[in-house]
CHARMM-style PDB file with segment names, atoms N, HN, CA, C and O in Angstrom:
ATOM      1  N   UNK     1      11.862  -0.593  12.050  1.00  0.00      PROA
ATOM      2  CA  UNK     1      11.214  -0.031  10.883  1.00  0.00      PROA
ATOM      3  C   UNK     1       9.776   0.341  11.242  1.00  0.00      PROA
ATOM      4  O   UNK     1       9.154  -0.239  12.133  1.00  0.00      PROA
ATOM      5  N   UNK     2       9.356   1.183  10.618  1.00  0.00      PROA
ATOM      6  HN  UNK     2       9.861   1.654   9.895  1.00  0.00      PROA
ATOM      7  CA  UNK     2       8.068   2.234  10.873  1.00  0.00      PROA
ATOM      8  C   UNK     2       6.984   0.784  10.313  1.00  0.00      PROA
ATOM      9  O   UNK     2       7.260  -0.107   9.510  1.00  0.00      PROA
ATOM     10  N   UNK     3       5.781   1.009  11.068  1.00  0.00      PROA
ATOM     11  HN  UNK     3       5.557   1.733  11.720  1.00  0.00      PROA
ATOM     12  CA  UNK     3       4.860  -0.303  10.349  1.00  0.00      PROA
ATOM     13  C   UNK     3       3.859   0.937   9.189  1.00  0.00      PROA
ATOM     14  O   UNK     3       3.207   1.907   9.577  1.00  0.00      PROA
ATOM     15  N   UNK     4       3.984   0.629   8.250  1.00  0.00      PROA
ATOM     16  HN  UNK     4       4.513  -0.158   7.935  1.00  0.00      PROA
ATOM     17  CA  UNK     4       3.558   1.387   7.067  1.00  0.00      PROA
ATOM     18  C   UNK     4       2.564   0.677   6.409  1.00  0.00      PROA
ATOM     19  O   UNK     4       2.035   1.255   5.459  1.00  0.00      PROA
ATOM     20  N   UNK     5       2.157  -0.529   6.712  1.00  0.00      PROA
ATOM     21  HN  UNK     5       2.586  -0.998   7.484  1.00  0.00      PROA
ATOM     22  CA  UNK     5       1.377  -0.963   5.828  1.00  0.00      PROA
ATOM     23  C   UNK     5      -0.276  -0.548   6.303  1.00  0.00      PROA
ATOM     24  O   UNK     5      -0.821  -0.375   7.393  1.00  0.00      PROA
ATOM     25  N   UNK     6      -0.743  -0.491   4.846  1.00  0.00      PROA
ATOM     26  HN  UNK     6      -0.300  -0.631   3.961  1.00  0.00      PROA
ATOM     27  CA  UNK     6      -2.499  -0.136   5.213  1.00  0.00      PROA
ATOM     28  C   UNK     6      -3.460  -0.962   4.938  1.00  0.00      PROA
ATOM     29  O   UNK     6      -3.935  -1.079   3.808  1.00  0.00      PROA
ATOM     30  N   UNK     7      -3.881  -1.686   6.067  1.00  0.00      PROA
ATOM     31  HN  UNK     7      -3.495  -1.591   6.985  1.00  0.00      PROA
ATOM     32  CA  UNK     7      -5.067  -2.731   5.244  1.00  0.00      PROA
ATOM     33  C   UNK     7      -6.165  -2.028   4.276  1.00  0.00      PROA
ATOM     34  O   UNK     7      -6.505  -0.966   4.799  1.00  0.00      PROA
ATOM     35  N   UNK     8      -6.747  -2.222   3.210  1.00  0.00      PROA
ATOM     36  HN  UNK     8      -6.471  -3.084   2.786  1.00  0.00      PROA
ATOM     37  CA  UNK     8      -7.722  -1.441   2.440  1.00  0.00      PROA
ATOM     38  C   UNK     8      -9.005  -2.633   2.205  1.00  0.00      PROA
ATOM     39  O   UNK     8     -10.145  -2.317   1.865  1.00  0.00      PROA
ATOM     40  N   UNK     9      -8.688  -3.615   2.385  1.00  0.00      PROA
ATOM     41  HN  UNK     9      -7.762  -3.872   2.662  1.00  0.00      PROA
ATOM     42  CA  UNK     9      -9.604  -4.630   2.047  1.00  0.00      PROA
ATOM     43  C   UNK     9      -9.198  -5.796   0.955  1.00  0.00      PROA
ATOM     44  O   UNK     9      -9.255  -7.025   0.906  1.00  0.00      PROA
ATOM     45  N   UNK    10      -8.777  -4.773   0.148  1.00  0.00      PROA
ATOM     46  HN  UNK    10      -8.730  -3.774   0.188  1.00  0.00      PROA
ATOM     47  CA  UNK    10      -8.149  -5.720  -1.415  1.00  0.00      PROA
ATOM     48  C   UNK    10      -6.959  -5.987  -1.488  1.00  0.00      PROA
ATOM     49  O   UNK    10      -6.472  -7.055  -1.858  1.00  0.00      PROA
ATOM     50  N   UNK    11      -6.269  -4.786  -1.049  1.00  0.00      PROA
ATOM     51  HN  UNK    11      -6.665  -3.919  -0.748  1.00  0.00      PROA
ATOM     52  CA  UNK    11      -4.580  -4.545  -1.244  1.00  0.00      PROA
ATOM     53  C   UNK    11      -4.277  -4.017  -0.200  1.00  0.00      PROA
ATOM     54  O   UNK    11      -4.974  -3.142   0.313  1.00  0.00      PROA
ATOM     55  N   UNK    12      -2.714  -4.639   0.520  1.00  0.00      PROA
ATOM     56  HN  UNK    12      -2.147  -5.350   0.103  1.00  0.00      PROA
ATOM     57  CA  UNK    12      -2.284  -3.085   1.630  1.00  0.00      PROA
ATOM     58  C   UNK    12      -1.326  -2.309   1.041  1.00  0.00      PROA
ATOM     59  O   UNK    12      -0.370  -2.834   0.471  1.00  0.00      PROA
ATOM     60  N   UNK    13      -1.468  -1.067   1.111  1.00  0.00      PROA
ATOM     61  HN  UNK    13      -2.245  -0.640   1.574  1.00  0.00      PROA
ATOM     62  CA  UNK    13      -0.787  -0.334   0.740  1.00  0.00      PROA
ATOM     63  C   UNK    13       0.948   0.251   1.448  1.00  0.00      PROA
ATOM     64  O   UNK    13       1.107   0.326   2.667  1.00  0.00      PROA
ATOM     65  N   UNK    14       1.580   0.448   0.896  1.00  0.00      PROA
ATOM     66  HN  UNK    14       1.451   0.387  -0.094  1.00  0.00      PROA
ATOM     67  CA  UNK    14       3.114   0.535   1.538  1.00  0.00      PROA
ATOM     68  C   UNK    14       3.229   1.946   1.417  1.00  0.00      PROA
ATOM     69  O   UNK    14       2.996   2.305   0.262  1.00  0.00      PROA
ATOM     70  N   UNK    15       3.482   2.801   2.134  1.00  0.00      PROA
ATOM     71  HN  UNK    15       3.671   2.510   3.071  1.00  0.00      PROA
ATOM     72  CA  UNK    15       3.736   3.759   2.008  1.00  0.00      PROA
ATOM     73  C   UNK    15       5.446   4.279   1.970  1.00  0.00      PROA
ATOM     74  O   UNK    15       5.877   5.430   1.915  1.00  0.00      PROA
ATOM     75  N   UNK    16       5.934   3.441   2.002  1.00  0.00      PROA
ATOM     76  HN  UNK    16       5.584   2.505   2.047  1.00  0.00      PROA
ATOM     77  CA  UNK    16       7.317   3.046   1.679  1.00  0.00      PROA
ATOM     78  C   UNK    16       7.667   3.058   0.154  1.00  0.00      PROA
ATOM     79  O   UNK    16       8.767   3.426  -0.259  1.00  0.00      PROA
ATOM     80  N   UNK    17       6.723   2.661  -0.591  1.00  0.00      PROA
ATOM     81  HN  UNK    17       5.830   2.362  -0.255  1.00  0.00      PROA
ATOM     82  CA  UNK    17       6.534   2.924  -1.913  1.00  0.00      PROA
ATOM     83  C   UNK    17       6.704   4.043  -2.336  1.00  0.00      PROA
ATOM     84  O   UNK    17       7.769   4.380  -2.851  1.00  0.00      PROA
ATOM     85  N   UNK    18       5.554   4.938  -2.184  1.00  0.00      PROA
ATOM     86  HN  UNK    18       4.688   4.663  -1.766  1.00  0.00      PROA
ATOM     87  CA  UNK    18       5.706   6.502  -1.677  1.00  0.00      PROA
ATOM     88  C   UNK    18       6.718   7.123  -2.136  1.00  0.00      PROA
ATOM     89  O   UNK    18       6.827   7.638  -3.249  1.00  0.00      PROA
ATOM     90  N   UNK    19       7.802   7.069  -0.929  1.00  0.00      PROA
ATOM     91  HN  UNK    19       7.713   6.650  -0.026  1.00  0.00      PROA
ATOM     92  CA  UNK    19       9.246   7.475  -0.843  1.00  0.00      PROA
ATOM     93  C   UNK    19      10.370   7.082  -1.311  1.00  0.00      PROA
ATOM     94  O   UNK    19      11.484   7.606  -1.315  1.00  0.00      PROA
ATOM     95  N   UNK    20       9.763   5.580  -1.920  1.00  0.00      PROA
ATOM     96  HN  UNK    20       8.859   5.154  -1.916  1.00  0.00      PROA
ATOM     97  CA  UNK    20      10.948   5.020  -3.119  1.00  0.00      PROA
ATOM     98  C   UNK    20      10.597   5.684  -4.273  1.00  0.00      PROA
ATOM     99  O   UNK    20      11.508   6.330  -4.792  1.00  0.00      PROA
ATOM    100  N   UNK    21       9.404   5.702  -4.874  1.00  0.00      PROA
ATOM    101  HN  UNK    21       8.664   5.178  -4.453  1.00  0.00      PROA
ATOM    102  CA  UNK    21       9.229   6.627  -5.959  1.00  0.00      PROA
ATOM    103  C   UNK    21       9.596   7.924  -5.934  1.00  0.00      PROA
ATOM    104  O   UNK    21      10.298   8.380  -6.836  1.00  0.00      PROA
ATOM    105  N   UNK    22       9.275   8.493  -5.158  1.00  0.00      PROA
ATOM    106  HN  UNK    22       8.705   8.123  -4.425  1.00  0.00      PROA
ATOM    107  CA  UNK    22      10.339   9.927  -5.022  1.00  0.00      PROA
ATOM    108  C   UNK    22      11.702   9.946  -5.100  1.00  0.00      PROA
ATOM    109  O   UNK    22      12.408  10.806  -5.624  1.00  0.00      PROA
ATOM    110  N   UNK    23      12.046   8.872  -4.507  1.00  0.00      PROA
ATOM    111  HN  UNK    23      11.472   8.173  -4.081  1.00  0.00      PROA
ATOM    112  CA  UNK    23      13.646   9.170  -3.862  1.00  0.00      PROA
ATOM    113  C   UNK    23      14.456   8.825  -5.647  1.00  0.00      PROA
ATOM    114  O   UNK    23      15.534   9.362  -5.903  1.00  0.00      PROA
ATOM    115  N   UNK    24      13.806   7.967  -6.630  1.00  0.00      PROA
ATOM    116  HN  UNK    24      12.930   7.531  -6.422  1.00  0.00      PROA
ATOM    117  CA  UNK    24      13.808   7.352  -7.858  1.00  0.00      PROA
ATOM    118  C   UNK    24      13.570   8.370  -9.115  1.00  0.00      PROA
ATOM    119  O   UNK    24      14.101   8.447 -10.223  1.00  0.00      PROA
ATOM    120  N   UNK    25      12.686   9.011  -8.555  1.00  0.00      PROA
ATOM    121  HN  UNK    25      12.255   8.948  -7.655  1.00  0.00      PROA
ATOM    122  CA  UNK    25      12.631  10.343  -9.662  1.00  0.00      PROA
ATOM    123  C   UNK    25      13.682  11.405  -9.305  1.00  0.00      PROA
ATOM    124  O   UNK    25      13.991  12.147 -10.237  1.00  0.00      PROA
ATOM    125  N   UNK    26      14.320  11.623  -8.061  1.00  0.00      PROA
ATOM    126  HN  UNK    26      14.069  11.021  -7.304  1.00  0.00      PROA
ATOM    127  CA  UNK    26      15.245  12.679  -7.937  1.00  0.00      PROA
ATOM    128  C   UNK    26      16.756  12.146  -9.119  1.00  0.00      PROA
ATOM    129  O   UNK    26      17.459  11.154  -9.313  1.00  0.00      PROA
ATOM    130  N   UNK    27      16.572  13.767  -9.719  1.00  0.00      PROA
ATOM    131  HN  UNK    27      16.001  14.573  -9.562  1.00  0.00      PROA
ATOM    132  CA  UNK    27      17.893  13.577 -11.074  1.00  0.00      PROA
ATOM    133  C   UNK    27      18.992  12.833 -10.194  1.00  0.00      PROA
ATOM    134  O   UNK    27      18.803  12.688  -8.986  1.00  0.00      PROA
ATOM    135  N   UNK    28      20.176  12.352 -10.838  1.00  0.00      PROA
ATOM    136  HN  UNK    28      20.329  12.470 -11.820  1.00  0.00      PROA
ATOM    137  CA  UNK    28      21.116  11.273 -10.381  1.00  0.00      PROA
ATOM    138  C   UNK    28      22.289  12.847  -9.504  1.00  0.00      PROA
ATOM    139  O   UNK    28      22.796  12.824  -8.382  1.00  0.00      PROA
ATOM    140  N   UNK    29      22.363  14.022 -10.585  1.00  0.00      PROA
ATOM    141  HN  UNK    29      21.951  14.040 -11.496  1.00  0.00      PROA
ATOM    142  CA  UNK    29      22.843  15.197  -9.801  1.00  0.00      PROA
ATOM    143  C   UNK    29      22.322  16.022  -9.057  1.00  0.00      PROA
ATOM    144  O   UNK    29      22.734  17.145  -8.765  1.00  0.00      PROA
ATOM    145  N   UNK    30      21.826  15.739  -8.879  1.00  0.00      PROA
ATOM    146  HN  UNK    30      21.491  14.827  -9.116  1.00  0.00      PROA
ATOM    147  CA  UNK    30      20.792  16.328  -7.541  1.00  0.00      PROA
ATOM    148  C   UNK    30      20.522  15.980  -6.310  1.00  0.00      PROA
ATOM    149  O   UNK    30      20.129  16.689  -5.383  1.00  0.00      PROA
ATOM    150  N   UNK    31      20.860  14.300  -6.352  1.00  0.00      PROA
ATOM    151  HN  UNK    31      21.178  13.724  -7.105  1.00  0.00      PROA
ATOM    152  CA  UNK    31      20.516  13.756  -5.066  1.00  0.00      PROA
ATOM    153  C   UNK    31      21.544  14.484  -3.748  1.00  0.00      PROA
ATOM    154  O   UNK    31      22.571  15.145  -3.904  1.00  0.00      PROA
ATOM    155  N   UNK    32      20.911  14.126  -2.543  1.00  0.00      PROA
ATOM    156  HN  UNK    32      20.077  13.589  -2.417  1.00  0.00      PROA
ATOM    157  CA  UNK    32      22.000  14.034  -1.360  1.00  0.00      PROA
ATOM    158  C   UNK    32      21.996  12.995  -0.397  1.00  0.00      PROA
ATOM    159  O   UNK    32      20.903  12.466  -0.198  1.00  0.00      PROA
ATOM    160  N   UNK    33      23.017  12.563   0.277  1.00  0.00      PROA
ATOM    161  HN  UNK    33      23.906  12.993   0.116  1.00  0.00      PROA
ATOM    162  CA  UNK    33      22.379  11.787   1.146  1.00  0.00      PROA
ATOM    163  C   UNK    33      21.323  11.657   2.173  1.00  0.00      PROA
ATOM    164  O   UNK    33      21.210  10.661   2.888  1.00  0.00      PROA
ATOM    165  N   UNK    34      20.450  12.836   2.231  1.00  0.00      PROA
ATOM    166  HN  UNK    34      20.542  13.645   1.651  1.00  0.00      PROA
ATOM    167  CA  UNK    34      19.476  13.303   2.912  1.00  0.00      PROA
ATOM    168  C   UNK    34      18.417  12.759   1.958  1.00  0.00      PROA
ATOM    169  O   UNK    34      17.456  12.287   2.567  1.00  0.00      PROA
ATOM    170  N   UNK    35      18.329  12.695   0.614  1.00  0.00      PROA
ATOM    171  HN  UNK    35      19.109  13.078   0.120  1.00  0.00      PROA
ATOM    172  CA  UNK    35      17.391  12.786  -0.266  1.00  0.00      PROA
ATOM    173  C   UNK    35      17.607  10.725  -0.738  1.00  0.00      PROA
ATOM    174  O   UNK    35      16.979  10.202  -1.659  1.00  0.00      PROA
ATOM    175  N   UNK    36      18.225  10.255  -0.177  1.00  0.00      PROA
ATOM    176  HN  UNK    36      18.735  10.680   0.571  1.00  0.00      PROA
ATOM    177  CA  UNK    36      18.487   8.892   0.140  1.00  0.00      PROA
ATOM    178  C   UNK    36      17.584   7.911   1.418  1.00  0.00      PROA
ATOM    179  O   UNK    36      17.278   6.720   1.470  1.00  0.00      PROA
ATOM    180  N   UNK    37      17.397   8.908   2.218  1.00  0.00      PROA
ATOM    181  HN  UNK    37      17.646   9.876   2.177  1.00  0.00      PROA
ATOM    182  CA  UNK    37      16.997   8.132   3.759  1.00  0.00      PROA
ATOM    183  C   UNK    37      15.369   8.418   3.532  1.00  0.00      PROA
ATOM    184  O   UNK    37      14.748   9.480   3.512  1.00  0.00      PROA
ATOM    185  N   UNK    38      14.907   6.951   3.358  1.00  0.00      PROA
ATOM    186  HN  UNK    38      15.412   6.088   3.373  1.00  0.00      PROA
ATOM    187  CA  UNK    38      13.611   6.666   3.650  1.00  0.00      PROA
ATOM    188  C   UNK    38      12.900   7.239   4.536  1.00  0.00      PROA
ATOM    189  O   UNK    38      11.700   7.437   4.346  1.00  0.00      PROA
ATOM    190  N   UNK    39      13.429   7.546   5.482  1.00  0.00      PROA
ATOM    191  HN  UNK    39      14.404   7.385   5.636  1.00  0.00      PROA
ATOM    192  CA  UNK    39      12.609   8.319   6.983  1.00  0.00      PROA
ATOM    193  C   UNK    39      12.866   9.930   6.566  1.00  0.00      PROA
ATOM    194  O   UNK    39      11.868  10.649   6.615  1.00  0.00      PROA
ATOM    195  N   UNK    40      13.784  10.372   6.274  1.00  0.00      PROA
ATOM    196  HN  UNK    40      14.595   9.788   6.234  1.00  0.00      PROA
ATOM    197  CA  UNK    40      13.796  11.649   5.774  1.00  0.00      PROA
ATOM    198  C   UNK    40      12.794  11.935   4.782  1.00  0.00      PROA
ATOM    199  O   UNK    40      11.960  12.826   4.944  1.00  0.00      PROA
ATOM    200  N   UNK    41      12.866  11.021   3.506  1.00  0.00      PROA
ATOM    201  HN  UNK    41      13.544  10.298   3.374  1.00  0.00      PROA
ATOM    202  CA  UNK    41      11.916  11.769   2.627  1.00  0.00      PROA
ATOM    203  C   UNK    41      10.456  11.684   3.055  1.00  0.00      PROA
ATOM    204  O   UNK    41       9.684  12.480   2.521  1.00  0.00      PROA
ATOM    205  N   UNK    42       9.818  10.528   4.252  1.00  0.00      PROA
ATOM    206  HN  UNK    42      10.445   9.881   4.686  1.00  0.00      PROA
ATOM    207  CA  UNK    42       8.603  10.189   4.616  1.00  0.00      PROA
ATOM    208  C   UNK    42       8.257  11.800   5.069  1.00  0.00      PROA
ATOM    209  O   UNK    42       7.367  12.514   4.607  1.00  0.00      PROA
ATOM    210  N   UNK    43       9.200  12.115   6.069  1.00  0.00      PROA
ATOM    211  HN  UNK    43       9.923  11.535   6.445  1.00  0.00      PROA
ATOM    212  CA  UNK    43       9.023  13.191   6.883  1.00  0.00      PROA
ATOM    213  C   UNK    43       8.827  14.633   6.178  1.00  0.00      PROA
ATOM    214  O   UNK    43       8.155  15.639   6.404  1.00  0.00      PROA
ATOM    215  N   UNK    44       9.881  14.159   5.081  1.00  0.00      PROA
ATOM    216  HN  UNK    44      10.427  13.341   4.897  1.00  0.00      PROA
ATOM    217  CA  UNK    44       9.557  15.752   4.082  1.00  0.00      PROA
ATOM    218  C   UNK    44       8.547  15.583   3.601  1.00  0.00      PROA
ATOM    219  O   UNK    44       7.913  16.638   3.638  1.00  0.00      PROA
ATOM    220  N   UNK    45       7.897  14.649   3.050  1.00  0.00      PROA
ATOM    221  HN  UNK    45       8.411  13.792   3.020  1.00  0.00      PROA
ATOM    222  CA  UNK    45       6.229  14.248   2.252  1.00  0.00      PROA
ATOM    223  C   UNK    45       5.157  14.560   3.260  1.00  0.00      PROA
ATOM    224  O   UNK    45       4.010  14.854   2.924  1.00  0.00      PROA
ATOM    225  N   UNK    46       5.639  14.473   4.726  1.00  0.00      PROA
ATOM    226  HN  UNK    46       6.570  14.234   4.999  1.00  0.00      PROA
ATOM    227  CA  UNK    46       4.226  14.245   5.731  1.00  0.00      PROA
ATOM    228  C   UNK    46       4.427  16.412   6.516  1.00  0.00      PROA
ATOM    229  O   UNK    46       3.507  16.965   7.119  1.00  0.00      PROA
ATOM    230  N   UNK    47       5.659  17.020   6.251  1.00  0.00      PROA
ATOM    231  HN  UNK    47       6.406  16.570   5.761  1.00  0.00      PROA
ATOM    232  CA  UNK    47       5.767  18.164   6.801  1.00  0.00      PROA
ATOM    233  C   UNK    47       5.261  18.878   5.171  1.00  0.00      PROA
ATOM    234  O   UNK    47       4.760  19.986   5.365  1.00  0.00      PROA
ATOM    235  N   UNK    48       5.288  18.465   3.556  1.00  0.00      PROA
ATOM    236  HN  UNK    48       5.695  17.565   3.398  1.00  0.00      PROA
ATOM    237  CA  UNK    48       4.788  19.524   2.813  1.00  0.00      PROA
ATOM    238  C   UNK    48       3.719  18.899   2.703  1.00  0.00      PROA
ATOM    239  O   UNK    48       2.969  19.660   2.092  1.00  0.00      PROA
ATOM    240  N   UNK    49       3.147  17.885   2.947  1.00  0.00      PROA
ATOM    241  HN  UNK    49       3.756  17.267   3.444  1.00  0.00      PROA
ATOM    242  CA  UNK    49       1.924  17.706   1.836  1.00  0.00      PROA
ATOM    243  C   UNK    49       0.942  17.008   2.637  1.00  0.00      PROA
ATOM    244  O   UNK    49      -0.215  16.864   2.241  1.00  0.00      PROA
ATOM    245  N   UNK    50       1.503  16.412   4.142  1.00  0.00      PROA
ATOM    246  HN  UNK    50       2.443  16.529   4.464  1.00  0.00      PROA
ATOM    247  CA  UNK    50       0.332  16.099   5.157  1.00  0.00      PROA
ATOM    248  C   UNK    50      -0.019  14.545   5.341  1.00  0.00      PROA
ATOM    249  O   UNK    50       0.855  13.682   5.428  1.00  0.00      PROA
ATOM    250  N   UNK    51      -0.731  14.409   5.367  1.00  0.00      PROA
ATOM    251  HN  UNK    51      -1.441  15.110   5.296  1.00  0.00      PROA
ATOM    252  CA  UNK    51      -1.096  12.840   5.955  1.00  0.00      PROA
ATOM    253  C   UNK    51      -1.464  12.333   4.062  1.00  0.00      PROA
ATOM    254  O   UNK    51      -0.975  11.436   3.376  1.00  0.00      PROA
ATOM    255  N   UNK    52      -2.560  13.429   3.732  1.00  0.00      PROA
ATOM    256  HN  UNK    52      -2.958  14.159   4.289  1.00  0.00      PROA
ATOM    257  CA  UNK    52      -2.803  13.100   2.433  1.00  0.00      PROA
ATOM    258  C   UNK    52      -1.516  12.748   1.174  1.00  0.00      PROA
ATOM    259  O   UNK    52      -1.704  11.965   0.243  1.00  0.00      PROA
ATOM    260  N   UNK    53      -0.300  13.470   1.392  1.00  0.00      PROA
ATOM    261  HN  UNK    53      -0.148  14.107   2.148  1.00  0.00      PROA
ATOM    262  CA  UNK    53       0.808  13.218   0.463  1.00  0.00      PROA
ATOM    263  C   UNK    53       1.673  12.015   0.345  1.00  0.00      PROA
ATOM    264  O   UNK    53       2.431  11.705  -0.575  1.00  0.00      PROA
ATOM    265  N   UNK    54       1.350  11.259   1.712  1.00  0.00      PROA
ATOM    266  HN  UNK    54       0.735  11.510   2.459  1.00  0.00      PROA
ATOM    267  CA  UNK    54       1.987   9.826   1.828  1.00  0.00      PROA
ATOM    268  C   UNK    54       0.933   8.556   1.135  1.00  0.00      PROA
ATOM    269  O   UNK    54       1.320   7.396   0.992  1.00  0.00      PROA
ATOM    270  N   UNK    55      -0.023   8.895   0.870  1.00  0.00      PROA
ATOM    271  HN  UNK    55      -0.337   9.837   0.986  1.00  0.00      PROA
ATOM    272  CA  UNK    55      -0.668   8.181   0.208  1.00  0.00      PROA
ATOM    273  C   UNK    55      -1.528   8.288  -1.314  1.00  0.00      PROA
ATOM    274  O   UNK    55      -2.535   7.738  -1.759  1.00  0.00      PROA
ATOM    275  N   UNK    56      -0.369   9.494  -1.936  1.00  0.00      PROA
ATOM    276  HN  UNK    56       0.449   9.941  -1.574  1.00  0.00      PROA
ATOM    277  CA  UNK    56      -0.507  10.229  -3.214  1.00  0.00      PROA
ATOM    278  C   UNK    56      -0.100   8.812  -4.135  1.00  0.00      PROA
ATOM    279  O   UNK    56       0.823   8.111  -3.721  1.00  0.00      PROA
ATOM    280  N   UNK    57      -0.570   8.568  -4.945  1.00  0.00      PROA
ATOM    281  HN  UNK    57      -1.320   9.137  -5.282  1.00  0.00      PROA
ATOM    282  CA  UNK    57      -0.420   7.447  -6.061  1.00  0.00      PROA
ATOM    283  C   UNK    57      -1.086   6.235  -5.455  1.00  0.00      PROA
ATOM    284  O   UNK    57      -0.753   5.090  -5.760  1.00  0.00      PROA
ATOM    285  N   UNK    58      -2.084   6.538  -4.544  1.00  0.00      PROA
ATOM    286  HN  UNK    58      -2.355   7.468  -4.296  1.00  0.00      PROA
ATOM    287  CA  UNK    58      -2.750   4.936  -3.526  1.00  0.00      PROA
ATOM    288  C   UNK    58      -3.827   4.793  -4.697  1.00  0.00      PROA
ATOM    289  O   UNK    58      -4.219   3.635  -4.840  1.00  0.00      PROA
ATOM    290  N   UNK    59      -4.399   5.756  -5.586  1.00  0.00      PROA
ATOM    291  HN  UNK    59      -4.081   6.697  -5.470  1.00  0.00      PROA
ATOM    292  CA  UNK    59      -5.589   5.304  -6.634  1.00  0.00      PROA
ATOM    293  C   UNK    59      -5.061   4.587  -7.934  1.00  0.00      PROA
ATOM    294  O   UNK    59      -5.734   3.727  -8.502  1.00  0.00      PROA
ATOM    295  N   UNK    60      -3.656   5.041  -8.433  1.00  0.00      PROA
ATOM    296  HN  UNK    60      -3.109   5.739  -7.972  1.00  0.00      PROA
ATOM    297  CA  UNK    60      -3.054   4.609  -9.464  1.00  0.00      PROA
ATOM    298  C   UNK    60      -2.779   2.896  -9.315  1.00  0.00      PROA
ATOM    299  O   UNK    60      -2.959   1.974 -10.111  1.00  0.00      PROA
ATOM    300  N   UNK    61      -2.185   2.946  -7.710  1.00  0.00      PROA
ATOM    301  HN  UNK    61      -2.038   3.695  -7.063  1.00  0.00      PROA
ATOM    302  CA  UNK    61      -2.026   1.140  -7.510  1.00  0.00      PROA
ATOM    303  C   UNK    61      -3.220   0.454  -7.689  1.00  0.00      PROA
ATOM    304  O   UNK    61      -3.114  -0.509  -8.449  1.00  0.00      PROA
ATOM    305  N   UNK    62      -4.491   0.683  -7.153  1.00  0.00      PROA
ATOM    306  HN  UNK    62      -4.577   1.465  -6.536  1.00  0.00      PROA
ATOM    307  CA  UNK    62      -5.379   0.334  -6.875  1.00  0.00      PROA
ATOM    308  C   UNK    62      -6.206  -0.332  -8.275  1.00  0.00      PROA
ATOM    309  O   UNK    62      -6.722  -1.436  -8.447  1.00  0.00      PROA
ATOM    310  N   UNK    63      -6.055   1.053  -9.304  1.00  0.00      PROA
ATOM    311  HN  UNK    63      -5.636   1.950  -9.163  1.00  0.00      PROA
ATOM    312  CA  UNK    63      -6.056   1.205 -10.695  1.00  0.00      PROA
ATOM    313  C   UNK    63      -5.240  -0.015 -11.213  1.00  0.00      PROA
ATOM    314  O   UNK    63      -5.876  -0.968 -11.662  1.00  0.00      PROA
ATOM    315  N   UNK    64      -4.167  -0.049 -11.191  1.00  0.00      PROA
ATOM    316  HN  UNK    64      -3.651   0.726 -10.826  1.00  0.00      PROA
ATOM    317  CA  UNK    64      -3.538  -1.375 -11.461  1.00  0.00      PROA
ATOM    318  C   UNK    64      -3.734  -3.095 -10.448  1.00  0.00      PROA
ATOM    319  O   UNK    64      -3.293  -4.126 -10.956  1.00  0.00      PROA
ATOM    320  N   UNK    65      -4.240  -3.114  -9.429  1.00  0.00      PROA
ATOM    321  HN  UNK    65      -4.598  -2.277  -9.016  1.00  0.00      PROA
ATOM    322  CA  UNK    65      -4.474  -4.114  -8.812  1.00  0.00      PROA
ATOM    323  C   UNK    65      -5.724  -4.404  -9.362  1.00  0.00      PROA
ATOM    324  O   UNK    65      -5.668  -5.582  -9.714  1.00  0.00      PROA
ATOM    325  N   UNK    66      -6.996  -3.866  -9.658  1.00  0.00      PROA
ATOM    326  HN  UNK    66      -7.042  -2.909  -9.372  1.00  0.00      PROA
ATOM    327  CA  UNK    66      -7.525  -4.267 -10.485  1.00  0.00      PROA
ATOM    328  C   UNK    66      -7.949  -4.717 -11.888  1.00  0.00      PROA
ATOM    329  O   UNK    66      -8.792  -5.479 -12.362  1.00  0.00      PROA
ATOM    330  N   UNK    67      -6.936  -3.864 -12.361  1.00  0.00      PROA
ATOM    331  HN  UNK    67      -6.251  -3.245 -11.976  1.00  0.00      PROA
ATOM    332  CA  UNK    67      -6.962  -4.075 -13.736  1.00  0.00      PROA
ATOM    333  C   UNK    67      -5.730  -5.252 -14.041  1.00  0.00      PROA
ATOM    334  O   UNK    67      -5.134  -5.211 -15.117  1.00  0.00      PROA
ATOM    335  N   UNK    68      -5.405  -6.279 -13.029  1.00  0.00      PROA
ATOM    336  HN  UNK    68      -5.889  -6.312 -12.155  1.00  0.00      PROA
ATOM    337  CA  UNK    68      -4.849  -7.414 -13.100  1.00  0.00      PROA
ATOM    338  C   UNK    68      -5.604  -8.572 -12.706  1.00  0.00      PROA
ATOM    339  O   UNK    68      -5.213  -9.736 -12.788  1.00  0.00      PROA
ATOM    340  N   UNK    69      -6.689  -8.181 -12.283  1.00  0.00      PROA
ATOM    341  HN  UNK    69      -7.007  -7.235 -12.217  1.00  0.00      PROA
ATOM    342  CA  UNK    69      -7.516  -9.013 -11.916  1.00  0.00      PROA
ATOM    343  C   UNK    69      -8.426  -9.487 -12.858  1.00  0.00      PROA
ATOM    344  O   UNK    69      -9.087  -8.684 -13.516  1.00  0.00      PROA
ATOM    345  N   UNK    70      -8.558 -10.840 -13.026  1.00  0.00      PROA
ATOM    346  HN  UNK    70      -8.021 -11.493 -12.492  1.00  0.00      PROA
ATOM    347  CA  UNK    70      -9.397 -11.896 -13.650  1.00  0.00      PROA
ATOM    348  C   UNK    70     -10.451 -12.350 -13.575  1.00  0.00      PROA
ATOM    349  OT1 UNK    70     -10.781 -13.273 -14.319  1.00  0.00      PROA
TER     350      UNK     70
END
């Protein structure tokens, strides 16, 4: 398995996350088994959208890791 995690200081981030949320929003008729494989969708996220698209929703967690904090 790919090492995906990102130290940030507070939280590490999974970029595995990422591609479960995608793979989770694709309609239930729509999917393929291509649109199933974790390494596939990483690769489709990092060939349309770049280094920056694998770590699209890293402010929203962050947003929530603090706003759990006490």
């Amino acid at each position: 398995m790919l090492c995906t995690m990102v130290p940030t200081g507070v939280h590490d981030y999974d970029i595995n996350d990422s591609a479960k949320t995608r793979i989770q929003a694709i309609p239930a008729a729509r999917r393929t088994k291509d649109d199933l494989s974790m390494l596939s969708v990483l690769l489709r996220i990092y060939r349309k959208e770049g280094v920056a698209g694998l770590y699209r929703g890293f402010g929203a967690t962050m947003l929530n890791t603090f706003s759990m904090r006490k």
